[in-house]
Each structure stands twice: as structure tokens, then as C-alpha cells.
N, C-alpha and C positions, 0 to 999 in steps of 0.2 A: 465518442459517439456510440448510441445502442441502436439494437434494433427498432427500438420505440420512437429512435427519433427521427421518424419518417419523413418530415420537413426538410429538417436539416439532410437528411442523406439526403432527397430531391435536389436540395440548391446546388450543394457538391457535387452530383454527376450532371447533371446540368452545365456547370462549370467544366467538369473534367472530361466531359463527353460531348462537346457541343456539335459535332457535324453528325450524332447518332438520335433518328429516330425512337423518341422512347415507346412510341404505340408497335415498332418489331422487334425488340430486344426477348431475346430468349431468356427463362428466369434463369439458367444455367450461367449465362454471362452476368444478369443481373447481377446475380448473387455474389460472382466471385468479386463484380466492378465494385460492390458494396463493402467486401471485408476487405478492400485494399484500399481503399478509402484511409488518407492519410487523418487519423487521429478515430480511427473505425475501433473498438476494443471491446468485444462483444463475443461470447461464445457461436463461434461458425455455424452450428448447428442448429440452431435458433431460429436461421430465418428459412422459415419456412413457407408455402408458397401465401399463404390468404398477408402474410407480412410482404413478402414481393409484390403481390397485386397490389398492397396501399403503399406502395415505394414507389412502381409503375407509375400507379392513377398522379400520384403528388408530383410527378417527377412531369408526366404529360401535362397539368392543370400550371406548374412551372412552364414549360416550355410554352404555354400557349400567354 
């Protein structure tokens, strides 16, 4: 998984995160819940925040 694949990271923390609100998640925890993401392989420093916010929105638009 890359940074780009903002869906797929949604469904997986979705999945890996289920009793965490994704509308309070700090991008700081985003980020890190992001690159530990099993099958995540993406330069760390990449995601940066306007890619957190369409992680976030994908990830709330999932949970709803």
C-alpha cells in the first residue's frame, strides 16, 4: 500500500481501529496508525497532512 491509496488505508484502519473515532484522531497518531499498516510500503515522509485529511474524510465516509 501507498500513500495514494487512500481507500484502501480507510478500510484497514477501519478494520484495525474499530472502537476509535476517526472524526478525533490526531494526524500524529494517524500517520504513525498508517505506516504500520500491515502491507503499508511507502516512504514515511510522504504523508503529509492535506494526504491525512483524505485518509481521515475516507476513513469517516467508511465508518459512516
Amino acid at each position: 500500500m501507498k500513500w495514494t491509496d487512500i481507500n484502501q488505508i480507510a478500510i484497514e484502519l477501519y478494520d484495525s481501529q474499530p472502537d476509535t473515532d476517526p472524526t478525533t484522531v490526531r494526524f500524529t497518531d494517524l500517520h504513525n496508525w498508517v505506516v504500520n499498516l500491515p502491507g503499508f510500503d511507502d516512504d514515511h515522509s510522504r504523508g503529509g497532512e492535506k494526504v491525512l485529511e483524505a485518509i481521515q474524510q475516507a476513513w469517516i465516509d467508511e465508518a459512516e
